[in-house]
N, C-alpha and C positions, 0 to 999 in steps of 0.2 A: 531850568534848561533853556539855553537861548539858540536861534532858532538862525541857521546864514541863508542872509539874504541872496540871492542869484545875481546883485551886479558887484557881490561881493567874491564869489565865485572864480573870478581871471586871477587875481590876487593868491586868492590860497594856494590855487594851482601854481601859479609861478614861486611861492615859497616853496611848496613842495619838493619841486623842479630845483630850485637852487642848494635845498636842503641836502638832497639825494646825490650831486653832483659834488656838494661841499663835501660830503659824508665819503664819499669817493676818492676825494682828493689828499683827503687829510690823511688818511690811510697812503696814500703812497708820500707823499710829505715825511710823513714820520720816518715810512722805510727806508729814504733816503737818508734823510738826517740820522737815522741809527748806523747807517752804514749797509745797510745790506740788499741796496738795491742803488743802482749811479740813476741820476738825471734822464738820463736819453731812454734807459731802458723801462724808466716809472713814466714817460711822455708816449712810448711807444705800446705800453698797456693800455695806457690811457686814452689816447687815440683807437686804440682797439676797442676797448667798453662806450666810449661816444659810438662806433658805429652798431654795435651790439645793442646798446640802447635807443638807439634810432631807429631800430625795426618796430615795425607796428603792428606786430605779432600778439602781444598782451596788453598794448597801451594802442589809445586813440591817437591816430597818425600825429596828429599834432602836438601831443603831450609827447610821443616820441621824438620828432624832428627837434622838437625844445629839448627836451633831455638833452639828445645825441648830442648837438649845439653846445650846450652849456659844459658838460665834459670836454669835449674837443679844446673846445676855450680853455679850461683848466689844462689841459696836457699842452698849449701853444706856451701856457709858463711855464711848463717841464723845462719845451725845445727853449727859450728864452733864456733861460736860467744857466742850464746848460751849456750853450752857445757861448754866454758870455761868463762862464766859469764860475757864477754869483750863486749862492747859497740858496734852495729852494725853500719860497715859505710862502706861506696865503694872505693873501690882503682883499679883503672883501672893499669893494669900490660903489660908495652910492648906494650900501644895502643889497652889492650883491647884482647891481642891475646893469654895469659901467664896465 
């Protein structure tokens, strides 16, 4: 059993954090690309669940504002994609951190 070190700590948490927002995303990704959901209205949930995720109701203010953040960021490529009429897909940047 190995044992995590504490300046290893900011690390997991920010996987976590990217994991949870990626895990968010792809679900509405797909719904688009299946057809059953347009661009603007998978960016406009999305931006919904960033601010619902952002509350520090169940999570430590900061692991919240980082959520909400990182959502919001996923739904600004909804508005993007949409805007410019281009197919919506994920592209992880820099591991996620870009």
């Amino acid at each position: 059993m190995s044992t995590v070190r504490p300046e290893d700590l900011g690390e997991i948490v920010e996987t976590l954090i990217e994991a949870q927002a990626l895990l968010a995303s792809s679900i509405y990704v797909d719904l688009v690309n299946l057809g059953l959901l347009d661009a603007d209205a998978a960016a406009r949930r999305l931006h919904a669940l960033g601010d619902i995720a952002a509350s520090p109701l169940h999570r430590h203010p900061q692991v919240a504002t980082a959520l909400g953040d990182r959502i919001r960021d996923y739904a600004a490529g909804f508005d993007r994609a949409h805007r410019g009429g281009h197919p919506v897909q994920l592209r992880l940047v820099n591991g996620g951190k870009a």
